[in-house]
Rosetta silent file (secondary structure, phi, psi, omega in degrees, C-alpha in Angstrom):
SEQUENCE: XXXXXXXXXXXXXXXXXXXXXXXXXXXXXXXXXXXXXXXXXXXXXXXXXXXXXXXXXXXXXXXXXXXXXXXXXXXXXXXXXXXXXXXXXXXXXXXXXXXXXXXXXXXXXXXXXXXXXXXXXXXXXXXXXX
SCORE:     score description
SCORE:     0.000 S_00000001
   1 L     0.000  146.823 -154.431  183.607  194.856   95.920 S_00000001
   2 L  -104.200  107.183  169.146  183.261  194.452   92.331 S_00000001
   3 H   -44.708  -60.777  166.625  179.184  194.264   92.019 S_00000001
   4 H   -44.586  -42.018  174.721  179.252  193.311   88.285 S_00000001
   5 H   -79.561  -63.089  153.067  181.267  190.544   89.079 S_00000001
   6 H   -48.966   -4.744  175.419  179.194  189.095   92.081 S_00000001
   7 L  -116.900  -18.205  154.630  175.871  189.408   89.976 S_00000001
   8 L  -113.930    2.891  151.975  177.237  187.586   87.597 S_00000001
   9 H   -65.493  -29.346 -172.634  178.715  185.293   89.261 S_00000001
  10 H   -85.731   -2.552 -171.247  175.677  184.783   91.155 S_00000001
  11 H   -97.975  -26.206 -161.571  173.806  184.390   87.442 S_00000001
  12 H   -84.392  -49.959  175.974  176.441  181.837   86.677 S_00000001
  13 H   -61.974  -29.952 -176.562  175.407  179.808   89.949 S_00000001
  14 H   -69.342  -43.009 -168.380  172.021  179.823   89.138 S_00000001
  15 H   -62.254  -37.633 -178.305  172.323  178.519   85.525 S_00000001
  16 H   -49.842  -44.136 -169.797  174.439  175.733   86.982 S_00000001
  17 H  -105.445   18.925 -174.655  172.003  174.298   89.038 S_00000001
  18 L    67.818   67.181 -169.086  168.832  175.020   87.106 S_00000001
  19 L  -139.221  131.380  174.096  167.127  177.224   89.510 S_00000001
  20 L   -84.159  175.195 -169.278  165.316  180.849   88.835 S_00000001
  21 L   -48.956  -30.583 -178.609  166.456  183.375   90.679 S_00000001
  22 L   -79.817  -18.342  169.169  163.424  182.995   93.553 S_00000001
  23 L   -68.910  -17.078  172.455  164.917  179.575   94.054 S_00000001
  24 E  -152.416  155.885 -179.663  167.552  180.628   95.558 S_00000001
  25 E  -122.320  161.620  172.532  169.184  183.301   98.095 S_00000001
  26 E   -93.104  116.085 -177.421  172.729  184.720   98.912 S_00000001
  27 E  -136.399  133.013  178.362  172.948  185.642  102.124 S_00000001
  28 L  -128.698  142.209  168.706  176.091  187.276  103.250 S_00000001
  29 L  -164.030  159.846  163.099  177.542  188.486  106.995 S_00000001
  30 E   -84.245  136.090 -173.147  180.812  188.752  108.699 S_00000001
  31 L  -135.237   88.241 -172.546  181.536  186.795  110.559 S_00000001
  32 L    53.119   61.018  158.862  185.178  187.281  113.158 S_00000001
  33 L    54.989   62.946  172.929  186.266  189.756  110.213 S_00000001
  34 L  -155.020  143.913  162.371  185.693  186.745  107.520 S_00000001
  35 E   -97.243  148.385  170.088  182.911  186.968  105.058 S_00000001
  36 L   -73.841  159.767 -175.415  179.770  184.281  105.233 S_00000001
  37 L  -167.085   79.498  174.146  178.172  183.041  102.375 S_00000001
  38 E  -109.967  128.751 -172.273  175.147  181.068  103.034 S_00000001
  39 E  -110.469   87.131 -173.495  173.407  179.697   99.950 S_00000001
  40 E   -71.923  130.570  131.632  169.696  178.688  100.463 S_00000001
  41 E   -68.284  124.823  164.043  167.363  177.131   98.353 S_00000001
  42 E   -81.880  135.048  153.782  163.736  177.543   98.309 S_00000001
  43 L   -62.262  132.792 -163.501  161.497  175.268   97.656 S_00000001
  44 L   -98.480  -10.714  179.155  158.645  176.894   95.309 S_00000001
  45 L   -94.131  -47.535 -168.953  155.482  174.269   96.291 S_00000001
  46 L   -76.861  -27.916  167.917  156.269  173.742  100.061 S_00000001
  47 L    80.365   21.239 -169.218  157.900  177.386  100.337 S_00000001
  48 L  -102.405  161.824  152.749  160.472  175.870  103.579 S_00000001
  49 E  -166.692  163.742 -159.998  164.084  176.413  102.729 S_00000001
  50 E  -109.642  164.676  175.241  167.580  174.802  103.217 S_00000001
  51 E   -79.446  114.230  173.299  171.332  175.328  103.233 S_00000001
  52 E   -66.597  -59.996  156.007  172.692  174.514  100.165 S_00000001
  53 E   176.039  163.041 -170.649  176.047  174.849  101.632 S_00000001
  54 E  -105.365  163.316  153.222  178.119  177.881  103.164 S_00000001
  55 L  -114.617  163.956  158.081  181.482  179.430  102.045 S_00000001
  56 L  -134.931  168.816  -87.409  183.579  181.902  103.450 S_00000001
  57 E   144.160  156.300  172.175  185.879  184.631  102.022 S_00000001
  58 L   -93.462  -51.056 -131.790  187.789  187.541  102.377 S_00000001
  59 L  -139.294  162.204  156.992  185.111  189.642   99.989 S_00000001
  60 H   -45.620  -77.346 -156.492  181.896  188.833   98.834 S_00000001
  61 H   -72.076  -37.112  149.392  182.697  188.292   95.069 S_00000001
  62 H   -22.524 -119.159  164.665  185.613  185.415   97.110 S_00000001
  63 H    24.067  -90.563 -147.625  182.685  183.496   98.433 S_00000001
  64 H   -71.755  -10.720  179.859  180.718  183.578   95.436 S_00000001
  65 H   -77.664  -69.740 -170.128  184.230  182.300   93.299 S_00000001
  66 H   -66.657  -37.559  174.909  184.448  178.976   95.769 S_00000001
  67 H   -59.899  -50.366  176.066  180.784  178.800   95.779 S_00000001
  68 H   -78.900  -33.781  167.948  180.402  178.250   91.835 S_00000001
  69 H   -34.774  -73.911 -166.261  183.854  175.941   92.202 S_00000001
  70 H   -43.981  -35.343 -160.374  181.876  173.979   94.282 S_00000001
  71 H   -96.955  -13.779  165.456  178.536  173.654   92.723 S_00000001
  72 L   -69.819   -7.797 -175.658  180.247  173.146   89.487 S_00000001
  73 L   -85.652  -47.699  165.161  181.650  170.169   91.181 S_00000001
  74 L   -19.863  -32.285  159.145  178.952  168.908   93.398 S_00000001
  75 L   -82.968  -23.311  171.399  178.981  165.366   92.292 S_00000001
  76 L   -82.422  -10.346 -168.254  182.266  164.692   92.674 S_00000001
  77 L  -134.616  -29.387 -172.309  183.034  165.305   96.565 S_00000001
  78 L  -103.629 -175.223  178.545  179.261  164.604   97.981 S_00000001
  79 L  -101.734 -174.923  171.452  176.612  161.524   98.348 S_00000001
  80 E  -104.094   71.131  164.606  173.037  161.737   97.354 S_00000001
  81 E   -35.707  101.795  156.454  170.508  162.056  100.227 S_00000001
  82 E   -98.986  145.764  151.393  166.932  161.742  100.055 S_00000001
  83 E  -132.913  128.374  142.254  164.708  162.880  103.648 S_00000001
  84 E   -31.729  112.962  169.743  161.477  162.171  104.520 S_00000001
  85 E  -154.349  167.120  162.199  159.826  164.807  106.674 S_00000001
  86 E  -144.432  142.160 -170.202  157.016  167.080  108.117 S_00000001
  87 E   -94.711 -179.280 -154.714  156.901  170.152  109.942 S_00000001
  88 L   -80.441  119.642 -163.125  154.885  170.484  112.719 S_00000001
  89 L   111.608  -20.170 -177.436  151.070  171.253  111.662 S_00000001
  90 L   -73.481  171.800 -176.182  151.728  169.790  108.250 S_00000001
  91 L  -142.711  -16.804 -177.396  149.935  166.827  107.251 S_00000001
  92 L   -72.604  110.283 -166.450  151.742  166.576  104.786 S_00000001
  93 L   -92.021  146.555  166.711  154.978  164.106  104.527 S_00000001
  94 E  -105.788  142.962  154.380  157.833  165.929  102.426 S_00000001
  95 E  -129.066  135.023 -167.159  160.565  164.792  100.217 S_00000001
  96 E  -150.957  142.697 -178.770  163.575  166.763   99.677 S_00000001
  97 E   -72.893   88.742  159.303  166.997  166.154   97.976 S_00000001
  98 E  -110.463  137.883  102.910  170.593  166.897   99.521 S_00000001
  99 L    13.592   52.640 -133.492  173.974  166.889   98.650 S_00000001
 100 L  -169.158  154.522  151.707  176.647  165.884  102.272 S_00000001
 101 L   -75.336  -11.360  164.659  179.128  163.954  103.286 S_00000001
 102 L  -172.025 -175.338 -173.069  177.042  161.874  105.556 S_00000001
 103 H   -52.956  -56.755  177.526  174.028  161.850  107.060 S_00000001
 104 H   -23.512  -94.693  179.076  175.037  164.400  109.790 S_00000001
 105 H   -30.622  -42.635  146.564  175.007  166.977  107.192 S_00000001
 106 H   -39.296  -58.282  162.113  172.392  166.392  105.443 S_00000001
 107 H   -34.533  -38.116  176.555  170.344  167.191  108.620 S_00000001
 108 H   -61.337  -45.552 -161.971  172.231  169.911  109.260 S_00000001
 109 H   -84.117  -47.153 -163.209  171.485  171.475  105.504 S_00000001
 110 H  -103.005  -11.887  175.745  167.255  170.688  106.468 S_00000001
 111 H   -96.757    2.492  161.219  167.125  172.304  110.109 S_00000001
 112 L    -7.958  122.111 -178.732  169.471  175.039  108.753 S_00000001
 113 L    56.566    2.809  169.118  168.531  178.261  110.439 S_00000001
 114 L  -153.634  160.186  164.055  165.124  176.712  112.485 S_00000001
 115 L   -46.234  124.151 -148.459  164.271  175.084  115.593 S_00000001
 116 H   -76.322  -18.963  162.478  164.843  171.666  115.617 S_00000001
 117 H   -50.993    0.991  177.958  161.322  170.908  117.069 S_00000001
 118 H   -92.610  -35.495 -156.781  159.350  172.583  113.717 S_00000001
 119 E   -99.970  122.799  176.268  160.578  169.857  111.408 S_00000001
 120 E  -105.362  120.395  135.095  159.728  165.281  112.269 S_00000001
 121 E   -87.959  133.893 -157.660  162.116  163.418  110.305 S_00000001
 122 L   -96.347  -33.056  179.796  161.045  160.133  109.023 S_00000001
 123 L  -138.310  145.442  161.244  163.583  158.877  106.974 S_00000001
 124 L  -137.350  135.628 -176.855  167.515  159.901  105.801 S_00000001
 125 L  -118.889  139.543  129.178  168.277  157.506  102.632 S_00000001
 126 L  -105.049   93.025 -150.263  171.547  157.360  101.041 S_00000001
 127 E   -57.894  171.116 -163.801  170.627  156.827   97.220 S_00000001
 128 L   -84.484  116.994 -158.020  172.939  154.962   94.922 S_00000001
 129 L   -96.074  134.040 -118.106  175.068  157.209   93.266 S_00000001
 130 L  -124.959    0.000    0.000  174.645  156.875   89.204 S_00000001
């Protein structure tokens, strides 16, 4: 795997979507001799975070090539989602921002990785798209 090229490719994703670096992680595994590519965003005031969306790959530096297709793209193939939510002990109602092809997904994208009993959703919107 070509490192240089995955790190900047992975510099290239960031700049795209406006994010520092703590906003967002690369998480890679094999998965039935295919590589994974799941690309989370953090939030930096509530600190929860979601699947931006996965890829898969032969390689790494794969992945991260279909991953910047995509996000350069990102308005053209999805809707706009907002959901209302709070996880469990919050007091707090949340609003957070997705990207999907329907609702399904969007849901999919905020219990990403957790149980679905930590998170009450209140609302899934599909905003007007501009």
């Amino acid at each position: 795997m070509d490192e240089y090229e995955a790190a900047r490719i992975q510099r290239e994703i960031e700049q795209h979507l406006g994010l520092e670096p703590g906003q967002l992680r690369f998480e890679f595994r094999q998965l039935d001799g295919v590589m994974r590519l799941d690309l989370i965003t953090v939030n930096p005031r509530h600190q929860q975070s979601f699947l931006l969306r996965y890829e898969t790959g032969h390689d790494e530096v794969e992945c991260l090539r279909k991953m910047l297709d995509y996000v350069r793209h990102l308005r053209d193939t999805e809707s706009p989602f907002t959901l209302q939510w709070r996880a469990r002990g919050d007091k707090e109602l949340h609003t957070s921002y997705f990207r999907a092809h329907n609702a399904y997904e969007a849901l999919d994208k905020l219990y990403f990785g957790r149980d679905l009993n930590t998170i009450t959703v209140f609302s899934v919107v599909l905003n007007p798209s501009s």
